[in-house]
C-alpha positions in Angstrom: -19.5 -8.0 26.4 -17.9 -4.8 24.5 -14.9 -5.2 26.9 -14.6 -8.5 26.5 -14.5 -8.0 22.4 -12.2 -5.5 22.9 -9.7 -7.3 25.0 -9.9 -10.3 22.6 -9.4 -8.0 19.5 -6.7 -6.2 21.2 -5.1 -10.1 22.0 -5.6 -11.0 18.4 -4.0 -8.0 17.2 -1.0 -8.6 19.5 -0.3 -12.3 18.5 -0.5 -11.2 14.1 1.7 -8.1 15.8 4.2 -10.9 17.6 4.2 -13.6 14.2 4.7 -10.9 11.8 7.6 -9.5 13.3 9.1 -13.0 12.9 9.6 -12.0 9.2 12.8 -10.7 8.6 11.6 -7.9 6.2 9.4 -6.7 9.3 11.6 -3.8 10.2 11.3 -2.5 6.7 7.7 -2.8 6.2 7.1 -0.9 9.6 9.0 1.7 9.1 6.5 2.4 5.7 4.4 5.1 5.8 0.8 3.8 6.3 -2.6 0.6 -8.8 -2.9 3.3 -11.9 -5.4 1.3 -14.3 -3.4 0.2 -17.5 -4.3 1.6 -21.1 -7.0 0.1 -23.2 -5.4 1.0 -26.8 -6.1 -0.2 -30.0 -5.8 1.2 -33.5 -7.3 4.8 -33.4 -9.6 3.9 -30.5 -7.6 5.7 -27.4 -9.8 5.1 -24.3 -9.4 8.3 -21.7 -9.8 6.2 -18.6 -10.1 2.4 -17.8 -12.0 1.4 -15.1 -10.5 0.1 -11.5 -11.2 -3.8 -12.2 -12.8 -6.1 -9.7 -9.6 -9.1 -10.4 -7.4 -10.3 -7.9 -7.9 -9.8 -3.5 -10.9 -7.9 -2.1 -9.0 -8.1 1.0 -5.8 -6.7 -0.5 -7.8 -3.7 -3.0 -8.9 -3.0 0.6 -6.3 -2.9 2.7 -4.5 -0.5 -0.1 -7.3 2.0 0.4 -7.2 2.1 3.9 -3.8 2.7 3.9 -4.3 5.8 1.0 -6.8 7.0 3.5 -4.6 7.0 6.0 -2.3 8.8 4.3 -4.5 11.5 3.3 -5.3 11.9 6.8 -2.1 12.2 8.4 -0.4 14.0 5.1 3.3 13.4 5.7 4.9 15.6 3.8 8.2 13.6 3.2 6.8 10.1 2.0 6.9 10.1 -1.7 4.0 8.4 -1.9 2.0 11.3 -0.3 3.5 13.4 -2.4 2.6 11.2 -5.6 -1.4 11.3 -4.3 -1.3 15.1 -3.8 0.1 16.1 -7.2 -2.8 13.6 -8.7 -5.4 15.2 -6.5 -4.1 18.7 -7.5 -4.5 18.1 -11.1 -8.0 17.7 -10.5 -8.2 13.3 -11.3 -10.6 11.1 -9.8 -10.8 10.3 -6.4 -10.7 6.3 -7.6 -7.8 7.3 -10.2 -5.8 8.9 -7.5 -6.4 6.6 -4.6 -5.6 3.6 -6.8 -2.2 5.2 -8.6 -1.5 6.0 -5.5 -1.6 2.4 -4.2 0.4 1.3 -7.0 2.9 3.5 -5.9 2.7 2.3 -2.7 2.7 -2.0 -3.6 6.2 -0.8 -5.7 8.0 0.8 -3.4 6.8 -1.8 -0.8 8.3 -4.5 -3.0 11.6 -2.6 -3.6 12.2 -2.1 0.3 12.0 -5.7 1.0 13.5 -6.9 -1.7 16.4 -4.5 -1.1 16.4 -5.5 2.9 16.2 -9.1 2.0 19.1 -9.4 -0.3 20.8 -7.5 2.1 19.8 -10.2 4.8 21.5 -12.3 2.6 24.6 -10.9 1.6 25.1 -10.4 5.6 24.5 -14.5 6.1 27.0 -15.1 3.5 29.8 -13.4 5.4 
């Protein structure tokens, strides 16, 4: 039965593989490596840290920390968002404050890659 999960998992995984690379900003996301929490100001009141809210996708507040972790693990020394994640862990912050800067990072230069490659898909079209 553990093969048999295996070989369907490994078929699953294949078919997202196969759809997503459909997408034309595919190439850009691949070749990726692979949310610091915002003030809470007001008057004289300056709060040192804000705690990582529970808004927005599970699935995606997940999938960013796997990624971090990831990174940590394989600690490329040439992705700038390794580099960002190091520096925060070398100043001594939180492992939640770095992991989730970190992942901010990440999401912003993910969005600036494919919006680059797709405006670039379209300027190509247009010729």
């Amino acid at each position: 039965m553990l093969n048999t999960a295996s070989e369907t998992v490994e078929s699953l995984r294949l078919k997202m593989d196969e759809t997503a690379s459909m997408l034309p900003e595919y190439p850009v996301v691949m070749a990726m490596n692979g949310v610091d929490p915002g003030k809470n100001d007001s008057g004289q009141h300056i709060q040192k840290s804000v705690p990582t809210t529970k808004q927005g996708s599970p699935c995606l507040r997940k999938t960013l920390f796997q990624i971090m972790d990831g990174l940590i693990k394989r600690s490329p020394a040439d992705d700038a968002v390794y580099a960002f994640m190091d520096k925060k862990r070398a100043r001594g912050k939180p492992y939640y404050v770095y992991m989730t800067a970190s992942a901010n990072k990440f999401l912003r230069i993910y969005y600036g890659r494919v919006k680059e490659h797709l405006s670039t898909l379209a300027e190509t079209e247009e010729t």
